[in-house]
N, C-alpha and C positions, 0 to 999 in steps of 0.2 A: 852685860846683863840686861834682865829687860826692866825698861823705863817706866813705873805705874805711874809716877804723875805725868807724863806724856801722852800715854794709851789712852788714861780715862777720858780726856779733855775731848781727843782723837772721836773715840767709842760713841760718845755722849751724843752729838748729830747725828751720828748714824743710828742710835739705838732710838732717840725721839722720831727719826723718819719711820723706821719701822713701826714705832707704838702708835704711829697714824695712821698709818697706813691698816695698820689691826683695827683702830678704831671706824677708819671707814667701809672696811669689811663685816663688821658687826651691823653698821647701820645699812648697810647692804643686805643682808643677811636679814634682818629685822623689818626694811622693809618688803623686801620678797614675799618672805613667808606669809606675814599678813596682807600684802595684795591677793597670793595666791590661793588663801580662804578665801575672800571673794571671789574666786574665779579667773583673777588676770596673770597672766605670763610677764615672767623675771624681766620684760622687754616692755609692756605694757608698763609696769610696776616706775619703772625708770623713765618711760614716759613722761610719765603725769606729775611725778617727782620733779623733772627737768623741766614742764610747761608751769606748774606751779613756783618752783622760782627764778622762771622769766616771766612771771608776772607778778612776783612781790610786792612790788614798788608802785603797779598800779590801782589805783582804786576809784569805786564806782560812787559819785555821789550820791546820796538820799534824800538827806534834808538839812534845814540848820534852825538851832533855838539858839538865841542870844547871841552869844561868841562861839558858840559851840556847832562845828559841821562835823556830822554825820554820815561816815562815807564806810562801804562793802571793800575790802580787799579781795583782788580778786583770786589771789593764790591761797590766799589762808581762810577765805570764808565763800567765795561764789566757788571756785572748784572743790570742794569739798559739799557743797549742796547739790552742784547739779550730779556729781558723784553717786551722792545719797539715793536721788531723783532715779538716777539711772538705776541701780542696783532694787528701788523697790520695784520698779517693772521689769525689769532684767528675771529676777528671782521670783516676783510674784507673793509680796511678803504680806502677809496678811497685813492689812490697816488697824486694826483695832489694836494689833500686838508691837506696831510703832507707836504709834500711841501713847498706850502706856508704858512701853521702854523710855521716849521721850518725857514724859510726866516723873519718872521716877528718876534719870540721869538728871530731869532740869531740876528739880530740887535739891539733888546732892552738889550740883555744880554750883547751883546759888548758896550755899552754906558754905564750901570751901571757897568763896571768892570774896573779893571787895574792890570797891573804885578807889583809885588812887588818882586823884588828877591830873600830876604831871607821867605819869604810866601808863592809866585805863583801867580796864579788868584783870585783876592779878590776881594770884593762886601760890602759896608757898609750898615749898617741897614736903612733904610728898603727900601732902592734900590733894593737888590736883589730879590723883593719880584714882581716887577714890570713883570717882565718876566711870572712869575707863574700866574699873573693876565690876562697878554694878553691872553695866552695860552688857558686861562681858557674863555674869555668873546669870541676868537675865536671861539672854540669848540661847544659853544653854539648856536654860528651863525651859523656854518658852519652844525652841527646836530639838528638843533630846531626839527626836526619830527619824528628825531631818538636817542631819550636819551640814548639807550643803547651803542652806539658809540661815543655820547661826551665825556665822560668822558675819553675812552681808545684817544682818538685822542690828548685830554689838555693832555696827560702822555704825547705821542708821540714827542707832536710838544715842550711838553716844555725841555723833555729830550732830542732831538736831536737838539732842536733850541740852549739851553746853552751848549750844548759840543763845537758847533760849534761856536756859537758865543761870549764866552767865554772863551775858553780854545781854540779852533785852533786858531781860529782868534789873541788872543793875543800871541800866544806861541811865533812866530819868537820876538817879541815886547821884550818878556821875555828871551829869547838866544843872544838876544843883551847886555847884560848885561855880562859886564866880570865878568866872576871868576877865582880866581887864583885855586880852589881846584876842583874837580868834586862835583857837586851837580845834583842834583834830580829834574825833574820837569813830577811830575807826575799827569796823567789826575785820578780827581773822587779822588785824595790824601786823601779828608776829609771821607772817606767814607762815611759811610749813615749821616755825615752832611756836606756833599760834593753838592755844588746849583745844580749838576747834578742831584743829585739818590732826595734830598729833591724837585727842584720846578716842576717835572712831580705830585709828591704825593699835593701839595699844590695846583697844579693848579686843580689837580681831585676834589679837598676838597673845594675851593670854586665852581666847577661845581656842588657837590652836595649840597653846601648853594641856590645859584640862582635860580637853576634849583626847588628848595624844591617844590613851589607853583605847576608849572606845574607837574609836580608829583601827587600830591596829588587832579588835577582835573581828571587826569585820574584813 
């Protein structure tokens, strides 16, 4: 007869490989499609994914107050700016309309965050998601007649609205905090799951959910 408590044991690795494998197909999947609102090819998209984390680990000093040094990551916060850099000349996005995409993500950023000392800049589930959504329902507003620019603009506004409005805006918050030892407070730390380098990609990702319909009349 057949053996169930043998099988499942058997099943059970092989079924957790497959649900990974599912799992890295979605973030495949996820990020594509929002590269390729911006403009970049499934190749490009993996790119910059793969340069971003082989450079996780390094990061660019700034400054230092007290015990406190001040350093840029470069996968989770320099590639994701000059990104941004790229795509407002790239696109041609108007300034005034970064701007205030920026102004209005940085202030949703700074309301769902706070310093944590031994953390940094943190964000609970599913607050930090709030930022990505303005960014993303701005973009739409602000480009209804021109799809090819919203999505580059939700990167823009959402990656410089959270640097700023999360990570500047809280830093001094954060160097108030005595330490007896030198510690690290480094912008974009989490790398590519850093709210900087992830809610520009999120905000693109719901522009291309909303947006789906108008799409598809033209």
């Amino acid at each position: 007869m057949f053996d169930l408590h043998v099988s499942i044991p058997l099943l059970s690795p092989l079924i957790g490989f497959f649900l990974f494998l599912f799992l890295i197909y979605l973030i495949y999947l996820f990020i594509t499609r929002a590269f390729r609102e911006m403009g970049f090819s499934p190749l490009e998209a993996l790119f910059i994914v793969f340069v971003a984390l082989l450079f996780q680990s390094a990061n660019i000093y700034l400054f230092s107050y007290k015990n406190w040094l001040v350093s840029l990551n470069v996968g989770g916060g320099l590639i994701p700016i000059l990104l941004s850099i790229y795509l407002c000349i790239k696109k041609g996005l108007s300034a005034w309309k970064i701007l205030l995409g920026a102004i209005i993500v940085a202030f949703s950023a700074y309301s769902v965050t706070y310093p944590e000392p031994n953390k940094g800049i943190v964000s609970p589930f599913p607050f930090f998601l709030i930022p990505a959504f303005l960014a993303s329902v701005y973009s739409i507003f602000s480009y209804w007649n021109d799809r090819s620019r919203a999505g580059p603009l939700a990167y823009v506004s959402g990656t410089f609205g959270v640097l700023i409005g999360a990570d500047l805006f809280h830093l001094s918050e954060l160097m108030s905090y005595h330490v007896s030892k030198p510690r690290c407070a480094v912008i974009g730390g989490a790398a590519i799951f850093d709210m900087v380098f992830i809610t520009g990609l999120i905000a693109v990702f719901i522009d291309s959910i909303l947006l789906f319909g108008k799409k598809r009349e033209t």
